[in-house]
C-alpha positions in Angstrom: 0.0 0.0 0.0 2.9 2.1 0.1 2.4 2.6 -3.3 -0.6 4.2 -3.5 -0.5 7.9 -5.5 -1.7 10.0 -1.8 -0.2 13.3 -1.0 2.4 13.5 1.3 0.1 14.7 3.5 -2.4 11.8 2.6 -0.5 9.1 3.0 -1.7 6.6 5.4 0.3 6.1 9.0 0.8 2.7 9.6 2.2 3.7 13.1 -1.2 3.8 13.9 -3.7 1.4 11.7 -6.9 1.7 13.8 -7.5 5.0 11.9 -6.7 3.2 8.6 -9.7 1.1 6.4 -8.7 -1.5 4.3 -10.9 -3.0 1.7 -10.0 -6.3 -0.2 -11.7 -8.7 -2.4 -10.3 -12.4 -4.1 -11.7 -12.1 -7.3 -12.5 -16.0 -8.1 -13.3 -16.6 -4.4 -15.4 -13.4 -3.3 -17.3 -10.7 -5.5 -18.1 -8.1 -2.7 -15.8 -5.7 -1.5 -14.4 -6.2 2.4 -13.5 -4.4 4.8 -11.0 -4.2 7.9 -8.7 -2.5 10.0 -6.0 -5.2 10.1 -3.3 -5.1 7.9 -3.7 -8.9 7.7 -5.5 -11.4 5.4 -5.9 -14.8 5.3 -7.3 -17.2 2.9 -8.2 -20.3 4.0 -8.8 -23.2 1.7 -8.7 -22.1 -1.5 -9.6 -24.2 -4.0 -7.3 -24.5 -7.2 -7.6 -22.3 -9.4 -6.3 -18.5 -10.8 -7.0 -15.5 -8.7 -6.4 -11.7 -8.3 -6.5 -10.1 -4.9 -7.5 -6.5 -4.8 -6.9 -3.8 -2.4 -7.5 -0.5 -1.3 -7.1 1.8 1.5 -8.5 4.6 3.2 -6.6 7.4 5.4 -8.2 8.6 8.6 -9.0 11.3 6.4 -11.2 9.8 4.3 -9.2 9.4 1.5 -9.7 6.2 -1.0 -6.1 5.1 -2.1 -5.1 3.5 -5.3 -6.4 0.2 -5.7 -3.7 -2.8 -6.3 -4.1 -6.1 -7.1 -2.2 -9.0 -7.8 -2.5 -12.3 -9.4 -1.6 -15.8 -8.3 -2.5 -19.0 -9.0 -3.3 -22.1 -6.6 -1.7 -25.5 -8.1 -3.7 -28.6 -6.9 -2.3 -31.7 -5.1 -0.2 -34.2 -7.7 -3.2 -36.0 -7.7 -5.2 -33.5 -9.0 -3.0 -32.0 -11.4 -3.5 -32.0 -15.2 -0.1 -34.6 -15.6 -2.0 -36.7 -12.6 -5.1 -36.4 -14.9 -3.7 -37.3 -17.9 -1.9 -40.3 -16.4 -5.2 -41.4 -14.9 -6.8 -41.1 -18.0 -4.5 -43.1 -19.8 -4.2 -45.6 -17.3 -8.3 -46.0 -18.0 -7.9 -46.5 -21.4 -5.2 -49.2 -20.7 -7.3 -50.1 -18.0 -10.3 -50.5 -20.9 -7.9 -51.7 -23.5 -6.5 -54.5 -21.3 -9.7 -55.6 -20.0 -11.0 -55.8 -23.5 -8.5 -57.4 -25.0 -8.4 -59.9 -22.1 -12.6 -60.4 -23.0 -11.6 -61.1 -26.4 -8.6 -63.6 -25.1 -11.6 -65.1 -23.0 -13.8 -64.9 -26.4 -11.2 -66.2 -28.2 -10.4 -69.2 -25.6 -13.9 -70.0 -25.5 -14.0 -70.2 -29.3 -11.7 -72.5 -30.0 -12.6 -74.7 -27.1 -16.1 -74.6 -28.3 -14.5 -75.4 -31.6 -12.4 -78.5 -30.2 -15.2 -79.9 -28.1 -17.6 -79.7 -31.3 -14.9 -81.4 -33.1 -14.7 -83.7 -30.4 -17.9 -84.5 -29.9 -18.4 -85.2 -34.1 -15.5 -87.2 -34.2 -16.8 -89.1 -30.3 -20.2 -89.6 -32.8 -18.5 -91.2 -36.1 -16.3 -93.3 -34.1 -19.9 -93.9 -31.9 -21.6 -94.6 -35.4 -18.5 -96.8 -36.9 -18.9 -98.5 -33.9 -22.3 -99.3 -34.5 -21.9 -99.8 -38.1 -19.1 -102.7 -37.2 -21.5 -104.3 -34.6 -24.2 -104.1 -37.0 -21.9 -106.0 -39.8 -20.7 -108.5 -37.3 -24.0 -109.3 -36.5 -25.3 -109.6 -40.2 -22.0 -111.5 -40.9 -23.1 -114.0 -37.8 -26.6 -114.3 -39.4 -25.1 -114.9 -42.7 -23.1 -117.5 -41.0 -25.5 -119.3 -39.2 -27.8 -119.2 -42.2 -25.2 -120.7 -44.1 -24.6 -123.1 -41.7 -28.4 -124.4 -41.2 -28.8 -125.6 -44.2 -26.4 -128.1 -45.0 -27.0 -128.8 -41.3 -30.6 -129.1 -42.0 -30.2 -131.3 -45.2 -28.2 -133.9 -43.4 -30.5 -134.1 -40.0 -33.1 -134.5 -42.3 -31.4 -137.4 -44.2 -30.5 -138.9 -41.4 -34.2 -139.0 -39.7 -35.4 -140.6 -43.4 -32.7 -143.1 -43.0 -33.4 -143.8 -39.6 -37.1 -144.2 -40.3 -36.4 -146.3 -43.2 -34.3 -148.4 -41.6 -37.1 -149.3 -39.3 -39.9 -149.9 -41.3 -40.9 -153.7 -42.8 -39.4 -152.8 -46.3 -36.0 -151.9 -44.9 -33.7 -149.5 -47.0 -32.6 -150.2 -50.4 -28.5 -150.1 -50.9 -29.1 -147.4 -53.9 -31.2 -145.7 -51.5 -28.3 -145.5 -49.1 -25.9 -144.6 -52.0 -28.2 -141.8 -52.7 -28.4 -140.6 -49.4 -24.8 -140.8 -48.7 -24.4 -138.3 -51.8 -26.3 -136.2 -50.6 -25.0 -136.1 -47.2 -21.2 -136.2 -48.0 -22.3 -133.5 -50.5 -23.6 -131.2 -47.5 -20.6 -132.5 -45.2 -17.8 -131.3 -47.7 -19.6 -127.9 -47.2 -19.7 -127.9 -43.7 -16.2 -128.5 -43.7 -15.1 -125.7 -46.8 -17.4 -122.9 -44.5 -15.0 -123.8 -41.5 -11.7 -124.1 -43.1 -12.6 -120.6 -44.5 -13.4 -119.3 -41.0 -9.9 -121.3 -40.0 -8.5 -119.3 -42.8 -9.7 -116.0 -42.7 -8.7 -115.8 -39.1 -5.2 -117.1 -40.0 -4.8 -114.2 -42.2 -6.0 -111.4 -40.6 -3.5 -112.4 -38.2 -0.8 -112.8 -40.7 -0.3 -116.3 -40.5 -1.2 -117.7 -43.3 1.2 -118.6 -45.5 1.8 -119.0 -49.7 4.4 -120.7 -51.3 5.4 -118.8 -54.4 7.1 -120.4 -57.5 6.8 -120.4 -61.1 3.7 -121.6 -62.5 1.7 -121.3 -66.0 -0.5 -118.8 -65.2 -3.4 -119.3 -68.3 -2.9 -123.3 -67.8 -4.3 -122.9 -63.8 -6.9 -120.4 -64.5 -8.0 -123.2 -67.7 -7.5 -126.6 -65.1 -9.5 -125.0 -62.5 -12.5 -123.5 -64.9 -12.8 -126.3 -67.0 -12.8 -128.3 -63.5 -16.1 -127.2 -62.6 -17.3 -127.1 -66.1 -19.8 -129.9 -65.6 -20.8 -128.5 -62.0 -22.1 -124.9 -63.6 -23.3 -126.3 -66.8 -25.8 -128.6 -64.4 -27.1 -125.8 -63.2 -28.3 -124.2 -67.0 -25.4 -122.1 -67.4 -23.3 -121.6 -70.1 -19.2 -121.2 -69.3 -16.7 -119.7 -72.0 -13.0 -119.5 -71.5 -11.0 -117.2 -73.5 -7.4 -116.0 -73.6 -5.4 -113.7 -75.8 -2.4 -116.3 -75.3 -1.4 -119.6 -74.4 1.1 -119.3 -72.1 2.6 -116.9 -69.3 4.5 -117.6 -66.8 4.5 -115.6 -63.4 5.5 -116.2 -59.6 2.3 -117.4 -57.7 1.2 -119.7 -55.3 -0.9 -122.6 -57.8 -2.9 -124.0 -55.1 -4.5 -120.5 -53.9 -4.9 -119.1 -57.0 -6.7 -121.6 -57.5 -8.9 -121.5 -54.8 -9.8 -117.6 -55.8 -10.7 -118.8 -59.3 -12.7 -121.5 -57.8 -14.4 -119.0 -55.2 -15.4 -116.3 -57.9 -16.8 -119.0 -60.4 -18.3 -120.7 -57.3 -20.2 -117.1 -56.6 -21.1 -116.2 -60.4 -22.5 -119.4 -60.7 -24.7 -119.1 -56.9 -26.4 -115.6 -58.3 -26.8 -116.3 -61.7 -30.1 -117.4 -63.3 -31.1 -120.4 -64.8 -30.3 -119.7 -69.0 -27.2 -117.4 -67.9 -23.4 -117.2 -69.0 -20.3 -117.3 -66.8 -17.0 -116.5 -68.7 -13.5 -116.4 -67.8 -11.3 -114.0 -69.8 -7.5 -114.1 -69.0 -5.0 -111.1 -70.5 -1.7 -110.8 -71.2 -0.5 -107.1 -70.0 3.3 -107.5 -70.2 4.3 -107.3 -66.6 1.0 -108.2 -65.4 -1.8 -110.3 -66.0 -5.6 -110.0 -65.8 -8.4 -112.4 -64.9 -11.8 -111.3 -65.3 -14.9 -113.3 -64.3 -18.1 -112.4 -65.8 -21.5 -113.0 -64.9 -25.1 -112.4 -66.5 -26.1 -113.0 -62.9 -28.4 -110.9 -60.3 -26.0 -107.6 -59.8 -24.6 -106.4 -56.5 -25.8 -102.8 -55.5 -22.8 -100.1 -56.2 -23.0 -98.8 -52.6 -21.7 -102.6 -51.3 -19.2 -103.3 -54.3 -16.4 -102.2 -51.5 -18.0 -104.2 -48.8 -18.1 -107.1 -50.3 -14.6 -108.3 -49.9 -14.6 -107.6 -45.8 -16.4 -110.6 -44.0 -18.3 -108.2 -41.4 -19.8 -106.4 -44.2 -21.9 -108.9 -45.6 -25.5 -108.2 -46.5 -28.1 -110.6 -45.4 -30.9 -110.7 -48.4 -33.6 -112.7 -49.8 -30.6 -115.0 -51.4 -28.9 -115.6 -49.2 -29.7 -118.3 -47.0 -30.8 -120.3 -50.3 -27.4 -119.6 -52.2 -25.4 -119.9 -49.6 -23.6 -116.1 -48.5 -21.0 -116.0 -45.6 -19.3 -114.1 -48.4 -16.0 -115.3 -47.2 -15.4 -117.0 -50.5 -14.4 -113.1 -51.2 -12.8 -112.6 -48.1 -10.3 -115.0 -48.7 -9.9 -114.4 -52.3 -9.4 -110.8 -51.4 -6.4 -111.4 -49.1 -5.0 -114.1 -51.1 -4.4 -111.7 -53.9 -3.2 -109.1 -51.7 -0.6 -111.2 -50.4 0.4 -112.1 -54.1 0.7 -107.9 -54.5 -2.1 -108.3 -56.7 -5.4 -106.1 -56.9 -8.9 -107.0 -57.4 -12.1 -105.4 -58.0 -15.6 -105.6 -58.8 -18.0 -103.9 -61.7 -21.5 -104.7 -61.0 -24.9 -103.5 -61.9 -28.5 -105.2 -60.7 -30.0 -107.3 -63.0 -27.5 -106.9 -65.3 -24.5 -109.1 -64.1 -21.1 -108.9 -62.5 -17.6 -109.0 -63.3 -14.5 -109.7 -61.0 -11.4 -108.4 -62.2 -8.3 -109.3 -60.9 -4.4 -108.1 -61.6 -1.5 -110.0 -60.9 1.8 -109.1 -61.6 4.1 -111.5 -63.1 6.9 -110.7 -60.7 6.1 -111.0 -57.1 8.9 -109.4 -55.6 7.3 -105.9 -57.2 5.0 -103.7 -55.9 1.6 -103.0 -56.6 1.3 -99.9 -59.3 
């Protein structure tokens, strides 16, 4: 206040300041005014912020003096300041950012475990259904079995009873009776016996021990021995049986006995589904370094969606032929693994009602692979 423009005269004592009025005001705090005789202010509390303190004084003579002011500014606490702000602000947006990205982590977790358990779950259900599937072909392959079984079964319990009765009557039997008899039931006996050494065998190879015995053999001369073998057999039955071959001799490394057998179990089956008045033939080709056998039927077809089946033993199909032809179907089995073993191929073209044709491909080395 010393600087207020009074006359020398004017100028406030402060020897004595009960004669002096002072008037202040905080501008930002306090609009009116105040006044006091103290030469003393104090501010209590002041929030933060900018402020300009005013005063002015008044001599015992009534004199206003200049008025003065001066401008300060109250900081806040570090924890209110604007860095303090800022930093809390960004810490809320990492805060946020974090938190979201952990949420989409957790989305992402959950995603792919929902993912894993669906796959899961699809694969638990086709191994569920494959299981099934197997069970249900075991069981039709037991049915065909024991349908297969019954008959010839059937056949010779019957015989036997007639005998029996026979036997027992007045009359007697006659010896050509017998004879007759006998045929028949030595006829149902040898096929007793071919159905079990075919279980015997098919187990023996699934479990890799069966055995072949390779040497070299005339391959057109076996398929020709063994076809013409059962010439009579099929041509009973009202079926006509052509052998051809585009040469007359080719030697490759086989096992004669089994390959054999395979010709015998694919003329054996042509002949079972193949209608009175039909044709059977029996094609063999020369390729080089292989050689193809075809068998081909007129007979009753096999449904495309089994052609692949066919060949494995539990995936038989039981159907309105066969318990009277005769279907355990491992005839096929056998032939399958037989030519497997000899790093051979087979397969089978077939359309219903319109016949069926067996193919298979040997080559005429058996040291080399299958192409």
């Amino acid at each position: 206040l010393t600087q207020c423009p009074l006359k020398p005269r004017d100028k406030p004592q402060y020897r004595n300041t009960n004669n002096l009025k002072f008037y202040y005001k905080l501008e930002g705090s306090m609009d009116e005014w105040v006044s006091t005789s103290s030469n003393e202010v104090l501010f209590n509390k002041l929030a933060p912020g900018k402020y300009t303190f005013k005063i002015k004084g008044r001599s015992q003579n009534g004199i206003m003096g200049k008025e003065h002011k001066i401008t300060f500014t109250i900081k806040p606490p570090i924890w209110k300041s604007e860095g303090a702000v800022v930093l809390y602000i960004v810490m809320i947006v990492l805060l946020v950012v974090y938190n979201s990205n952990k949420v989409k982590k957790l989305d992402n977790l959950v995603e792919v475990r929902t993912r894993a358990l669906t796959s899961e779950m699809e694969t638990n259900k086709k191994l569920f259904d494959k299981i099934i599937e197997v069970e249900r072909n075991k069981n039709n392959y037991f049915i065909n079995l024991s349908h297969e079984l019954r008959t010839p079964l059937n056949v010779i319990s019957s015989v036997e009873q007639l005998i029996t009765n026979l036997n027992k009557s007045e009359r007697g039997i006659s010896k050509e009776k017998i004879d007759e008899y006998m045929i028949v039931m030595n006829k149902n006996i040898k096929r007793l016996l071919n159905l079990i050494n075919n279980i015997i065998d098919t187990t023996k190879i699934e479990n890799g021990k069966y055995k072949i015995n390779i040497k070299d053999e005339d391959i057109v001369y076996i398929v020709e021995e063994t076809a013409l073998s059962l010439k009579d057999a099929i041509e009973s039955n009202g079926l006509d049986l052509i052998i051809d071959t585009n040469t007359e001799e080719k030697i490759i490394k086989c096992d004669r006995t089994e390959i054999e057998r395979c010709i015998v179990n694919l003329l054996s089956n042509a002949s079972k589904f193949t209608p009175v008045g039909g044709q059977i033939k029996v094609d063999i080709q020369d390729l080089g370094e292989k050689v193809k056998i075809i068998v081909e039927d007129t007979g009753i077809g096999i449904e495309k969606q089994y052609h692949k089946s066919i060949f494995d033993r539990f995936n038989q199909v039981v159907d309105e032929h066969t318990e009277v032809k005769g279907g355990s179907g491992l005839g096929l089995t056998i032939t399958k693994h037989i030519i497997d073993m000899h790093n051979g191929e087979i397969y089978v073209e077939s359309e219903i009602n319109k016949g069926t044709t067996f193919t298979i491909i040997l080559p005429v080395d058996f040291g080399r692979e299958k192409i």
